[in-house]
C-alpha positions in Angstrom: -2.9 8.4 -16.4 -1.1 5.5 -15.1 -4.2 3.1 -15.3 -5.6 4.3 -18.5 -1.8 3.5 -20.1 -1.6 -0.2 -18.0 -5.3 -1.0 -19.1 -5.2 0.0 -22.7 -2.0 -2.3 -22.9 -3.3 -5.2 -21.4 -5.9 -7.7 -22.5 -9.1 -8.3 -21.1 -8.7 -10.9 -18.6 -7.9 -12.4 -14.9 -3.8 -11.4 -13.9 -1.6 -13.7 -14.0 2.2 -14.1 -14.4 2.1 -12.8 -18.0 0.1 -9.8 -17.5 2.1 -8.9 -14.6 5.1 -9.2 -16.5 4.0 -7.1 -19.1 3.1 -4.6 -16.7 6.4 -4.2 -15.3 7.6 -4.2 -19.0 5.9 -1.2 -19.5 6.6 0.2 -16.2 10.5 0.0 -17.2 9.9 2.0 -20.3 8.4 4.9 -18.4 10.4 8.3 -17.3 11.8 8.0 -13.7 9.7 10.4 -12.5 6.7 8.7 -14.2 8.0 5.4 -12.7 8.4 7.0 -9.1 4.5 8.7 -9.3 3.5 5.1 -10.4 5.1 3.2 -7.4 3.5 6.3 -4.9 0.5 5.4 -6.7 0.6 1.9 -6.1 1.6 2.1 -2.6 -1.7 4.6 -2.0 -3.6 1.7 -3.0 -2.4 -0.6 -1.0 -2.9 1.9 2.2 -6.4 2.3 1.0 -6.9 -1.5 0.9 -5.4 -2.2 4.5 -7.2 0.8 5.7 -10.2 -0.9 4.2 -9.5 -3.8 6.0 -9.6 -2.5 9.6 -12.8 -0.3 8.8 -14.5 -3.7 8.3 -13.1 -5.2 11.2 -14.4 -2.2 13.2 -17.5 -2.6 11.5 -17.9 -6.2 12.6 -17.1 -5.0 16.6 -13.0 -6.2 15.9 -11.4 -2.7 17.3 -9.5 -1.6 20.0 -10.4 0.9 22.5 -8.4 4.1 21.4 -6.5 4.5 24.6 -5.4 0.6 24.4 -4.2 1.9 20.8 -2.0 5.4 22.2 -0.8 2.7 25.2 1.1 0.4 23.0 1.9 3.6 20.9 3.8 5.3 23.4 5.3 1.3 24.5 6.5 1.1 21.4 7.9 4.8 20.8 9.3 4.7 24.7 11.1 1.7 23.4 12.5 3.5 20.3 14.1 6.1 22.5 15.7 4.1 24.8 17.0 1.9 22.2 18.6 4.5 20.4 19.8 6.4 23.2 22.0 3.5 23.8 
């Protein structure tokens, strides 16, 4: 729903400053609860494009071995703990 609204508004061309400011003009008129299922909206893209980017890099032979991955996992949650244990 979102898109449809954004694309029928917009003209046909690359983004720029204007059309970004015209989208957020339009974002402002919608109802909170519209703008808030826009923002989740836009922030699920953005995990799907990051998530993108390390199947690539796992596709070119760029990954880490899974237990390197849970190792600085449980560094970095050990490290949570004890800081706010403090």
């Amino acid at each position: 729903m979102h898109k449809r609204l954004f694309t029928m508004a917009l003209p046909k061309r690359k983004p720029d400053k204007t059309s970004f400011n015209q989208v957020l003009k339009l974002a402002s008129q919608l109802a909170p609860k519209e703008q808030e299922k826009l923002v989740q909206a836009m922030q699920l893209e953005e995990l799907r494009r990051e998530i993108m980017v390390g199947v690539k890099q796992i596709e070119r032979g760029e990954g880490i071995p899974g237990e390197q991955v849970f190792q600085r996992l449980r560094a970095r949650h050990n490290e949570l703990v004890r800081k706010s244990t403090k």
